[in-house]
mmJSON file of the N, C-alpha and C atoms, coordinates in Angstrom:
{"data_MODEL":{"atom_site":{
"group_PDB":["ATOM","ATOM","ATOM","ATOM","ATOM","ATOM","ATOM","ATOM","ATOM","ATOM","ATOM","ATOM","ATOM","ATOM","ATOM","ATOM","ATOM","ATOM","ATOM","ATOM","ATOM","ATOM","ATOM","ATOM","ATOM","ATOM","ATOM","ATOM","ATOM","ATOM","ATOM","ATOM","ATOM","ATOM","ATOM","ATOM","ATOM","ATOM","ATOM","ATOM","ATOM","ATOM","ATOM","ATOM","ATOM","ATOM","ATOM","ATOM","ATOM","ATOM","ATOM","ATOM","ATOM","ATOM","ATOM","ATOM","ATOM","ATOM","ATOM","ATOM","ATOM","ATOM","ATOM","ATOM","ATOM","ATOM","ATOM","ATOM","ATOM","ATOM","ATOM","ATOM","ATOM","ATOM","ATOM","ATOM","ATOM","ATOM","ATOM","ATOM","ATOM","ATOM","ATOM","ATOM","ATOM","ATOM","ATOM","ATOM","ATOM","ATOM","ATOM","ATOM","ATOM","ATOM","ATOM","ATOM","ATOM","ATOM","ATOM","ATOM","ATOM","ATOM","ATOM","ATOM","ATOM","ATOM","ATOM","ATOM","ATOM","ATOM","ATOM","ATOM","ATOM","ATOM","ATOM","ATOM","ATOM","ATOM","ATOM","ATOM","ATOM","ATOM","ATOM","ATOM","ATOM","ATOM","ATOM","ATOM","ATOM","ATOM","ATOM","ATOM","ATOM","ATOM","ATOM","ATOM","ATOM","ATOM","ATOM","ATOM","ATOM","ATOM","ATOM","ATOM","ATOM","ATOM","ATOM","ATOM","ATOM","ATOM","ATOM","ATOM","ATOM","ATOM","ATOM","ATOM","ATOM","ATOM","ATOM","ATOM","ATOM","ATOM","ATOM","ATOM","ATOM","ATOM","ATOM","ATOM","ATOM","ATOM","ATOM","ATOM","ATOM","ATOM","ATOM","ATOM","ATOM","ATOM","ATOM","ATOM","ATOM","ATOM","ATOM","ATOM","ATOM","ATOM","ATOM","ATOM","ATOM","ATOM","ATOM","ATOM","ATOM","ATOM","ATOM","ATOM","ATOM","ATOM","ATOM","ATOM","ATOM"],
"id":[1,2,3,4,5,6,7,8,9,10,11,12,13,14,15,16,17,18,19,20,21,22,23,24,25,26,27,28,29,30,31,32,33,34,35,36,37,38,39,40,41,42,43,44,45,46,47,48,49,50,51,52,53,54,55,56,57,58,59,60,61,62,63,64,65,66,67,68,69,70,71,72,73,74,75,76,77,78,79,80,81,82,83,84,85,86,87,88,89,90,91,92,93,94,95,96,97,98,99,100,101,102,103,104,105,106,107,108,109,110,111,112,113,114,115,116,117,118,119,120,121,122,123,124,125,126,127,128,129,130,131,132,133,134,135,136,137,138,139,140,141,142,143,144,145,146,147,148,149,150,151,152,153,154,155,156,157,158,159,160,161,162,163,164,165,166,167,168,169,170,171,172,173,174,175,176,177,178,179,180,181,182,183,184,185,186,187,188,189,190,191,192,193,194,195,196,197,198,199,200,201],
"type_symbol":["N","C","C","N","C","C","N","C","C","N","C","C","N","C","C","N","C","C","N","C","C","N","C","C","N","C","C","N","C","C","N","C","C","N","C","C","N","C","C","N","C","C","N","C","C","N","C","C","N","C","C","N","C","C","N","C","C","N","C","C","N","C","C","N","C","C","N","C","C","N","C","C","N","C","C","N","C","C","N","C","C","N","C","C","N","C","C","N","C","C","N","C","C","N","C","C","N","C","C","N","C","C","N","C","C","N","C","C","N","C","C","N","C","C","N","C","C","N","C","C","N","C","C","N","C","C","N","C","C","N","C","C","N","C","C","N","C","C","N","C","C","N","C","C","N","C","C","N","C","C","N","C","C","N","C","C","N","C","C","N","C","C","N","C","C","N","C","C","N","C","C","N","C","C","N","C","C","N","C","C","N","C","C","N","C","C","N","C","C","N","C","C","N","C","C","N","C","C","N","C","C"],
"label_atom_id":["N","CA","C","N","CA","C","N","CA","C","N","CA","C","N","CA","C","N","CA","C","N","CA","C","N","CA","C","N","CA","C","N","CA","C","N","CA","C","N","CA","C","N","CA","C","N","CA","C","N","CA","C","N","CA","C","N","CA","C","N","CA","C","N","CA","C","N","CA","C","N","CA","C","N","CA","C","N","CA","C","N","CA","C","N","CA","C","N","CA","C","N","CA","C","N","CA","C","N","CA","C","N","CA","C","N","CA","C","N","CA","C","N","CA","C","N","CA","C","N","CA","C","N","CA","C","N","CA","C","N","CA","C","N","CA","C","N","CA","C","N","CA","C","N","CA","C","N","CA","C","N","CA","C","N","CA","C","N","CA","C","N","CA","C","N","CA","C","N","CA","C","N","CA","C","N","CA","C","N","CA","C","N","CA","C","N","CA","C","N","CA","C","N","CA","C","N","CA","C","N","CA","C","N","CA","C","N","CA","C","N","CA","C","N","CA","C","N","CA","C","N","CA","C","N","CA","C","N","CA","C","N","CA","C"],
"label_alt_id":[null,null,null,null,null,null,null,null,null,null,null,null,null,null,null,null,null,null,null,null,null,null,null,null,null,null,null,null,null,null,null,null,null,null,null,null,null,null,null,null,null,null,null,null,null,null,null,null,null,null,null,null,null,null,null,null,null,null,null,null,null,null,null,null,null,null,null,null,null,null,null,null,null,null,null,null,null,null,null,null,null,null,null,null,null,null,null,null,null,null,null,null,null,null,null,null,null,null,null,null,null,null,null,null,null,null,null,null,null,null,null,null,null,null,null,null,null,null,null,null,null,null,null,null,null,null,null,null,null,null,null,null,null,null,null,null,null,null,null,null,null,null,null,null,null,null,null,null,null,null,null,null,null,null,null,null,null,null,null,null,null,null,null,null,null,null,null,null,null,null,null,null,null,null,null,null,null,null,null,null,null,null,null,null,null,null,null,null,null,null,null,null,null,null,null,null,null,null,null,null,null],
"label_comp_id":["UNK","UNK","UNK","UNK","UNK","UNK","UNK","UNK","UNK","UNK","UNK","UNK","UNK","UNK","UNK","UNK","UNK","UNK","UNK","UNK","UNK","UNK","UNK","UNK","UNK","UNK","UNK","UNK","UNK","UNK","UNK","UNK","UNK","UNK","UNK","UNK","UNK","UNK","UNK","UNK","UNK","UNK","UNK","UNK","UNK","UNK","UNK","UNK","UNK","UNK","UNK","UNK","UNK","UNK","UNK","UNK","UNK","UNK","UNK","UNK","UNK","UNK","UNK","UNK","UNK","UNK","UNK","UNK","UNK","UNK","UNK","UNK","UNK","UNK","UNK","UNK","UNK","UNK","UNK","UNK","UNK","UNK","UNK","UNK","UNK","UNK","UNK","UNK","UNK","UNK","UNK","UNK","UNK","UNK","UNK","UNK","UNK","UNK","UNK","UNK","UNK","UNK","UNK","UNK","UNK","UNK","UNK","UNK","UNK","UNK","UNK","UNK","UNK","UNK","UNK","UNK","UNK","UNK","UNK","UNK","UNK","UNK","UNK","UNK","UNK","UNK","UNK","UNK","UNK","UNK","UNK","UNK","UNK","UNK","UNK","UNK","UNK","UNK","UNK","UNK","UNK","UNK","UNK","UNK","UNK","UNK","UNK","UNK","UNK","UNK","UNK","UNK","UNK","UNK","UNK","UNK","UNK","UNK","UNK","UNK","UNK","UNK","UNK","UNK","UNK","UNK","UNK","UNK","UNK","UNK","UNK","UNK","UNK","UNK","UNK","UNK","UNK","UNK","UNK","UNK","UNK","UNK","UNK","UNK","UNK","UNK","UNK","UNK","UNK","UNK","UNK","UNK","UNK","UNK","UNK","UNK","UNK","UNK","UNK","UNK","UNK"],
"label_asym_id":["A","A","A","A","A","A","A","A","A","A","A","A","A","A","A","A","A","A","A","A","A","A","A","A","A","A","A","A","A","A","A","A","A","A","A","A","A","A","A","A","A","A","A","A","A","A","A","A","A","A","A","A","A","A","A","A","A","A","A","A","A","A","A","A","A","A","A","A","A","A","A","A","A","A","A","A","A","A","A","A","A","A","A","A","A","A","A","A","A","A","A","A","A","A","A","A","A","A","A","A","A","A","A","A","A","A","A","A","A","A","A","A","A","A","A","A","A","A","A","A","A","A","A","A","A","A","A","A","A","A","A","A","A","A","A","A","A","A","A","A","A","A","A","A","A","A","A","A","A","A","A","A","A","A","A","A","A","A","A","A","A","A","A","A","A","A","A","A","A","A","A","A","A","A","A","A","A","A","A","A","A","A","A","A","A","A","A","A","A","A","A","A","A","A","A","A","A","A","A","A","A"],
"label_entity_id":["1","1","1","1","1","1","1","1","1","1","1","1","1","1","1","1","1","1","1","1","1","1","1","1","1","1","1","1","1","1","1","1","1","1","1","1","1","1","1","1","1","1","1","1","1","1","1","1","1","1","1","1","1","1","1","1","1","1","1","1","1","1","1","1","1","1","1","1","1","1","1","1","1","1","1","1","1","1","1","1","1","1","1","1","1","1","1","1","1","1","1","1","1","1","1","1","1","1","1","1","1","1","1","1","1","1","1","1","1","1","1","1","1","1","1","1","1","1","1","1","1","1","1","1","1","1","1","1","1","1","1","1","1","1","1","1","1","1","1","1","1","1","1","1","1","1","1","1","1","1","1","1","1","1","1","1","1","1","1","1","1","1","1","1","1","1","1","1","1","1","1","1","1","1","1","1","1","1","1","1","1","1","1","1","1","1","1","1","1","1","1","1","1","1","1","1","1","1","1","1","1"],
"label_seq_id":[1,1,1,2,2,2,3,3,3,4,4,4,5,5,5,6,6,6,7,7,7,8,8,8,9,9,9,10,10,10,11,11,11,12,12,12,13,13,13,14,14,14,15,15,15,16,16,16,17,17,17,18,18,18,19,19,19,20,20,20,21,21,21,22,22,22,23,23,23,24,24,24,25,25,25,26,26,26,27,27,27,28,28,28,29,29,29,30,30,30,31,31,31,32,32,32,33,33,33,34,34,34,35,35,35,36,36,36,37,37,37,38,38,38,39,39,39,40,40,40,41,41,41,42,42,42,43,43,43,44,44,44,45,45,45,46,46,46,47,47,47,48,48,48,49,49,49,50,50,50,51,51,51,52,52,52,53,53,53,54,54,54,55,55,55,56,56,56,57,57,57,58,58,58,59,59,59,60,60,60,61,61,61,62,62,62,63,63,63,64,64,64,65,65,65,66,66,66,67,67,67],
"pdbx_PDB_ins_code":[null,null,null,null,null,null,null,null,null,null,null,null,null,null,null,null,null,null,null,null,null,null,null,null,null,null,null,null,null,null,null,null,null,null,null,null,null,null,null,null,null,null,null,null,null,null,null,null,null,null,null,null,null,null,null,null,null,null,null,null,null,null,null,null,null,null,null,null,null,null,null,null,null,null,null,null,null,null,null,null,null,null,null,null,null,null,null,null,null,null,null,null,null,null,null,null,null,null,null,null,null,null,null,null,null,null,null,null,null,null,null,null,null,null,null,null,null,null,null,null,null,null,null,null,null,null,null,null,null,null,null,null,null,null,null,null,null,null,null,null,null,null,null,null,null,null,null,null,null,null,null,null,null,null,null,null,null,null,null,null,null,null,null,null,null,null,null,null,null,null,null,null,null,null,null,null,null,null,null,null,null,null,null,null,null,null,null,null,null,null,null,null,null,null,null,null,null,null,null,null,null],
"Cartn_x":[104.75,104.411,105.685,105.923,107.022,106.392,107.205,106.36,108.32,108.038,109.775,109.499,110.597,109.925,109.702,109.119,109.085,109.508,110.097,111.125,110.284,110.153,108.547,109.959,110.018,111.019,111.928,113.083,114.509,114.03,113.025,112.721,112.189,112.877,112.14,111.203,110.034,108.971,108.423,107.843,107.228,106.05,105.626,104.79,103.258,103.406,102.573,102.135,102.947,102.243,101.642,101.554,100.969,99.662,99.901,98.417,98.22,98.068,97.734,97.211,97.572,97.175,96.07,95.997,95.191,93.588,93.882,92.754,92.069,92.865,92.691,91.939,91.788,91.419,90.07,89.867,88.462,87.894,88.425,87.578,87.043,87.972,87.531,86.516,86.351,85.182,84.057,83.945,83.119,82.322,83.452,82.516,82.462,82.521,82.071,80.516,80.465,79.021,78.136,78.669,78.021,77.249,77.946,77.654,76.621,77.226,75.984,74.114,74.37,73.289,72.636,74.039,73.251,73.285,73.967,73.635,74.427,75.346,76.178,75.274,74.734,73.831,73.083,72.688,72.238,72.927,74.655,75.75,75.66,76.231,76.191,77.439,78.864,80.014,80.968,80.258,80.603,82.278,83.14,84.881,84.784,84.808,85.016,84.421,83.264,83.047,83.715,83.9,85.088,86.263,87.132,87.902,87.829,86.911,86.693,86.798,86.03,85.893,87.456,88.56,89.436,90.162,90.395,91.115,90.914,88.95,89.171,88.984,89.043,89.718,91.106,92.115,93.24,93.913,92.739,93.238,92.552,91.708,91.512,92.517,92.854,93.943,94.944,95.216,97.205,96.603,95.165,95.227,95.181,94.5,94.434,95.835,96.974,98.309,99.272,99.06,99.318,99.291,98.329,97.815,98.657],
"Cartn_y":[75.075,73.722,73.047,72.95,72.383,70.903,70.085,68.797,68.385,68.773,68.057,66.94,66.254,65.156,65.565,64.486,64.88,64.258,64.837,64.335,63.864,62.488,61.594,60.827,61.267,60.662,59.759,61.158,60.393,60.189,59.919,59.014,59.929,60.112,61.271,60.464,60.427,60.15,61.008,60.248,61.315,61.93,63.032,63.428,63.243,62.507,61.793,60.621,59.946,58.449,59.3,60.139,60.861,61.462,61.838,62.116,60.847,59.804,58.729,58.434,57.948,58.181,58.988,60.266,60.823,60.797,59.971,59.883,58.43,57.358,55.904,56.923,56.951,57.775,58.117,58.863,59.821,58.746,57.805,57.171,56.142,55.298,54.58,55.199,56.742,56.868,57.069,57.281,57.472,56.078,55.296,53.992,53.134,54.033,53.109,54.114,55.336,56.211,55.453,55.091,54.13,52.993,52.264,50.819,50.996,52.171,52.022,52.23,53.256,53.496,52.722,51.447,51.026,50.895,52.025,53.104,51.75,51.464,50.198,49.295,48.966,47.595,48.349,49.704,50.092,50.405,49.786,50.746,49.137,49.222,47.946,46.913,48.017,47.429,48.539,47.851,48.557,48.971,48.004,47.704,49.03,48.913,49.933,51.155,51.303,52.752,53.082,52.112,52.906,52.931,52.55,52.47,54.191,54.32,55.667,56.799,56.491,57.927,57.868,56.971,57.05,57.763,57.319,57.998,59.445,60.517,61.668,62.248,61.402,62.112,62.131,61.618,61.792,62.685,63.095,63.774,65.634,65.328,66.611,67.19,66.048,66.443,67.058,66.392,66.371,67.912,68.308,69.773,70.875,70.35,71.423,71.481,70.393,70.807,71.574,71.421,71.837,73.748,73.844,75.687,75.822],
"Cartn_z":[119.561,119.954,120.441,121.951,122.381,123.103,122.915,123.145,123.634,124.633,125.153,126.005,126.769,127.548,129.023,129.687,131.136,131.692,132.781,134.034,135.275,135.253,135.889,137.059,138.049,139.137,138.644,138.029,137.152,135.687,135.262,134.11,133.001,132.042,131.223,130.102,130.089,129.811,128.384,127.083,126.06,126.385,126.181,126.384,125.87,124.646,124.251,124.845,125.569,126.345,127.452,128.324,129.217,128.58,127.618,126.915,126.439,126.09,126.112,126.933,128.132,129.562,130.046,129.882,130.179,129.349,127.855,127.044,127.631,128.178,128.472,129.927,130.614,131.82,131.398,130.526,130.389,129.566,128.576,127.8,129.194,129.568,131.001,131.707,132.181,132.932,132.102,130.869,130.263,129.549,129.684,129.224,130.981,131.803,133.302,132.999,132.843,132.859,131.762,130.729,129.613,130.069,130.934,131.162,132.858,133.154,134.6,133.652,132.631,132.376,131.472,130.901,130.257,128.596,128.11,126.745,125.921,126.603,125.379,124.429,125.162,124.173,122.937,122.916,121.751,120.998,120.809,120.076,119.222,117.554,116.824,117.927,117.54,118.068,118.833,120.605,121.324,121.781,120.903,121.041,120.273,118.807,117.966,118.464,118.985,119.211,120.745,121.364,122.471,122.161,120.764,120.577,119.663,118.937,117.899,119.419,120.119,121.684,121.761,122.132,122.752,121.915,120.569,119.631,119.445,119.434,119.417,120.77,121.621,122.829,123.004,122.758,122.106,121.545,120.554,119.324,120.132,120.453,121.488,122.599,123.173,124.322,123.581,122.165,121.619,121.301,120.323,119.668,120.789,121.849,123.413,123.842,123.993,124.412,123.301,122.444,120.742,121.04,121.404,121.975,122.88],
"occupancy":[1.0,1.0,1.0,1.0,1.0,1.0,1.0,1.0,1.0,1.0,1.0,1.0,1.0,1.0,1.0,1.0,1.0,1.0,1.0,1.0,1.0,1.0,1.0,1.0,1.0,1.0,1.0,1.0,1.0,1.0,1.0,1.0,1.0,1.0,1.0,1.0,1.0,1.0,1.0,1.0,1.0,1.0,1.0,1.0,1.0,1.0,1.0,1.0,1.0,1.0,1.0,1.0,1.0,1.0,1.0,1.0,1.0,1.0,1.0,1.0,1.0,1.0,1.0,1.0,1.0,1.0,1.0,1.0,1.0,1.0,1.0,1.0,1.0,1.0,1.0,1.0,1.0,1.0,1.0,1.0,1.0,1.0,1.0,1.0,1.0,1.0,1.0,1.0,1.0,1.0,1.0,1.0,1.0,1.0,1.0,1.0,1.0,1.0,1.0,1.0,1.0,1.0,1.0,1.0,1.0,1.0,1.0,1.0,1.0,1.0,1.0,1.0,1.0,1.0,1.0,1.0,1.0,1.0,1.0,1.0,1.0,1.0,1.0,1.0,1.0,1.0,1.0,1.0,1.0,1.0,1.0,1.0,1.0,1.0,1.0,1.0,1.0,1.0,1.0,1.0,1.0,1.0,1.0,1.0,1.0,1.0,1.0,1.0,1.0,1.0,1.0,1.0,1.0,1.0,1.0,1.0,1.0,1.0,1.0,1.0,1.0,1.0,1.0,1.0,1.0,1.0,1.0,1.0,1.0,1.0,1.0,1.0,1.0,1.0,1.0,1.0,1.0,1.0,1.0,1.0,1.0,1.0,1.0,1.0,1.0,1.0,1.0,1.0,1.0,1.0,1.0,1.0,1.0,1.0,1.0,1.0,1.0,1.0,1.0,1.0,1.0],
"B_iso_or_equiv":[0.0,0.0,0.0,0.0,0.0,0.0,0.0,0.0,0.0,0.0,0.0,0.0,0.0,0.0,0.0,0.0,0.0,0.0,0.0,0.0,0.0,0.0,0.0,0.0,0.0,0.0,0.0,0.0,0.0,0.0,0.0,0.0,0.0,0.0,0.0,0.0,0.0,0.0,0.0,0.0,0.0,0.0,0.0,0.0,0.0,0.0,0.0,0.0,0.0,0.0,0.0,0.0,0.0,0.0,0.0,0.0,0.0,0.0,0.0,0.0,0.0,0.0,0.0,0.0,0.0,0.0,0.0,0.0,0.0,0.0,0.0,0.0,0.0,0.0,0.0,0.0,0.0,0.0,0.0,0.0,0.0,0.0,0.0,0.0,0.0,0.0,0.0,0.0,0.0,0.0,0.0,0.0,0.0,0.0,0.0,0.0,0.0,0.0,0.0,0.0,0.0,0.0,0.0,0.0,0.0,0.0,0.0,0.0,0.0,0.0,0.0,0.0,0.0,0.0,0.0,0.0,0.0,0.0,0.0,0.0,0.0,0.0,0.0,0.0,0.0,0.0,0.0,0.0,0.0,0.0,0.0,0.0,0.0,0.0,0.0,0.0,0.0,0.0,0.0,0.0,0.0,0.0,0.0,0.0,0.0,0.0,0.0,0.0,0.0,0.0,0.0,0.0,0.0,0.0,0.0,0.0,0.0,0.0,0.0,0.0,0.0,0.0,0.0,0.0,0.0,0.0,0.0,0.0,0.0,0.0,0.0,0.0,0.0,0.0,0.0,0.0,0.0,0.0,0.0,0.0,0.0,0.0,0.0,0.0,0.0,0.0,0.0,0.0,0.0,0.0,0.0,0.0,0.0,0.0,0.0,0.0,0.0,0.0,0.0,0.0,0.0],
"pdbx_formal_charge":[null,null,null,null,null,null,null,null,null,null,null,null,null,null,null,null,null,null,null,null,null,null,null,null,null,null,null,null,null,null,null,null,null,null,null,null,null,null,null,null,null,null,null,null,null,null,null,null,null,null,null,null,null,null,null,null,null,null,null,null,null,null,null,null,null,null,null,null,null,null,null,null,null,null,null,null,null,null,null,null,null,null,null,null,null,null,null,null,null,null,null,null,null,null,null,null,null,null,null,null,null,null,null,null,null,null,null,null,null,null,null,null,null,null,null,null,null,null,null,null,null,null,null,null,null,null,null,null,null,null,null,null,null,null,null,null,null,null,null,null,null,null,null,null,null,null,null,null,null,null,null,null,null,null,null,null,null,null,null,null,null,null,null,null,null,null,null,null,null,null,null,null,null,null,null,null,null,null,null,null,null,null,null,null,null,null,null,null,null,null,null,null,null,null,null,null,null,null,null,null,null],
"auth_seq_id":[1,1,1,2,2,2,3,3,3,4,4,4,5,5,5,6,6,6,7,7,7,8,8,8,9,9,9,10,10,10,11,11,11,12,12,12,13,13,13,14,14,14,15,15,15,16,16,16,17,17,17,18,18,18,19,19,19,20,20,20,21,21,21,22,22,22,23,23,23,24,24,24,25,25,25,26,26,26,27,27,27,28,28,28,29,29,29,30,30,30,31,31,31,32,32,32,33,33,33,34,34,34,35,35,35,36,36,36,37,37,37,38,38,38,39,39,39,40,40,40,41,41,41,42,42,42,43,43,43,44,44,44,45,45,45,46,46,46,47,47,47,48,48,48,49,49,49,50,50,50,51,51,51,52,52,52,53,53,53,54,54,54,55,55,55,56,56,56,57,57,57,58,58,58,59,59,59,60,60,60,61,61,61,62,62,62,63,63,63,64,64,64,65,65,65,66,66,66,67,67,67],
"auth_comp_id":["UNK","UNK","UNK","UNK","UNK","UNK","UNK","UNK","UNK","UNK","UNK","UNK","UNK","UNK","UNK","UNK","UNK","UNK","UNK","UNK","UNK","UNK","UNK","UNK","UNK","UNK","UNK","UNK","UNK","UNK","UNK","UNK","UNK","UNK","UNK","UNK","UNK","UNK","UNK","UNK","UNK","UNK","UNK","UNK","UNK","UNK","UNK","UNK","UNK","UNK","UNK","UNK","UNK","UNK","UNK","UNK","UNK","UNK","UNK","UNK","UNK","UNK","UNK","UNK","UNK","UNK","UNK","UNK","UNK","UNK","UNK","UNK","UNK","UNK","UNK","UNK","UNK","UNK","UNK","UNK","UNK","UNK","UNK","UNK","UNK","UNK","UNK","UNK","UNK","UNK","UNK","UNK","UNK","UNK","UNK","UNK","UNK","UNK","UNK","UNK","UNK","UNK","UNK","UNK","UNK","UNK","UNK","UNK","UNK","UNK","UNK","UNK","UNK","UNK","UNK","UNK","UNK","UNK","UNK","UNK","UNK","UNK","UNK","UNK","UNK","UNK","UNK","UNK","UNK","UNK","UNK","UNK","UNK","UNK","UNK","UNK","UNK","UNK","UNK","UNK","UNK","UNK","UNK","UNK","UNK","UNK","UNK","UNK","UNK","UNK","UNK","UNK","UNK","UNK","UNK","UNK","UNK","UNK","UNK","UNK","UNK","UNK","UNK","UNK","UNK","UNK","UNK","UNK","UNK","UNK","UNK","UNK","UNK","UNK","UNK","UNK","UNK","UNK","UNK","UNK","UNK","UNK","UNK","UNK","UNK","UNK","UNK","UNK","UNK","UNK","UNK","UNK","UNK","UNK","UNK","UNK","UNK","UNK","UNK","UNK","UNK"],
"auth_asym_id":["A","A","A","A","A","A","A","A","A","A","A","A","A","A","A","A","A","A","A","A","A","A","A","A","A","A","A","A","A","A","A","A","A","A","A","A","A","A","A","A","A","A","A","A","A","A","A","A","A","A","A","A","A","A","A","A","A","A","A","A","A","A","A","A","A","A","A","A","A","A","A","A","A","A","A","A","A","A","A","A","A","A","A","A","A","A","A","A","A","A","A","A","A","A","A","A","A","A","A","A","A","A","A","A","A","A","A","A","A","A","A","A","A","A","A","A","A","A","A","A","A","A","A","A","A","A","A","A","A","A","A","A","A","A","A","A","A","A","A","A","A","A","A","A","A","A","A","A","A","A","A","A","A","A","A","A","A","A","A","A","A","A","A","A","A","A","A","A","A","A","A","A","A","A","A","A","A","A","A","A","A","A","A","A","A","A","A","A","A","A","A","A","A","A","A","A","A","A","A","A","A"],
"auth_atom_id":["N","CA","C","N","CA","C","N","CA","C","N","CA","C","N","CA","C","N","CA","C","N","CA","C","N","CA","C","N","CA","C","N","CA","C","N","CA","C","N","CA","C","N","CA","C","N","CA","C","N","CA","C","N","CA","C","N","CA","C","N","CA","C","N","CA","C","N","CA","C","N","CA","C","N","CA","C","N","CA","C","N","CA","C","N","CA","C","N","CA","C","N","CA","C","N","CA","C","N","CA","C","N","CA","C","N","CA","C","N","CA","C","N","CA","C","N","CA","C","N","CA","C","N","CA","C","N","CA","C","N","CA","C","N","CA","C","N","CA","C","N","CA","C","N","CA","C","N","CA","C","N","CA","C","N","CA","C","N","CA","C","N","CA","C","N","CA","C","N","CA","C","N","CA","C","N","CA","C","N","CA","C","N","CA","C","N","CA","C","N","CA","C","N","CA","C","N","CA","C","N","CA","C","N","CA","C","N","CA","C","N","CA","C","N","CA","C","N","CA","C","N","CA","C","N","CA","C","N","CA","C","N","CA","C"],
"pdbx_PDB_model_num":[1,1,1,1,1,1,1,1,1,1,1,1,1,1,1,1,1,1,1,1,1,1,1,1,1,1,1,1,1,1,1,1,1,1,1,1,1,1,1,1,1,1,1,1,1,1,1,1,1,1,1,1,1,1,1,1,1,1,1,1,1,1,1,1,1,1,1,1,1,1,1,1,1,1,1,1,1,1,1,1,1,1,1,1,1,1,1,1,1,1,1,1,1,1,1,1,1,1,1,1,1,1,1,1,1,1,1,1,1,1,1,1,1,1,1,1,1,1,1,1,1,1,1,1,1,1,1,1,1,1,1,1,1,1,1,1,1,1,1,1,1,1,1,1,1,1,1,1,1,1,1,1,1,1,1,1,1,1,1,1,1,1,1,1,1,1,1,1,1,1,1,1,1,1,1,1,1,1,1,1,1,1,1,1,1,1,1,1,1,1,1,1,1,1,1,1,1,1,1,1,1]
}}}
């Protein structure tokens, strides 16, 4: 598990805010697919449960780069 930084034009960057990034990304399209169809209003509290998606999408990306 090498988690070094990245070299983002000059700027060496953690590799964790990029997976950050990349979880804010998928949770974003997934709560734009949410809200076209609709599905939100049947959730109690729709903050917290896009806030719970973002976190184990997160936690998916960090264990998939982890391999």
């Amino acid at each position: 598990m090498a988690f070094t930084e990245v070299d983002l034009f000059g700027v060496y960057v953690a590799p964790m805010s990029l997976m950050m990034l990349a979880a804010w990304l998928v949770t974003a399209a997934l709560r734009s697919v949410l809200g076209h169809f609709e599905l939100l209003r049947f959730i109690w509290h729709p903050a917290l449960f896009l806030f719970s998606v973002y976190i184990i999408v997160l936690a998916v990306i960090t264990l998939v780069r982890a391999r």
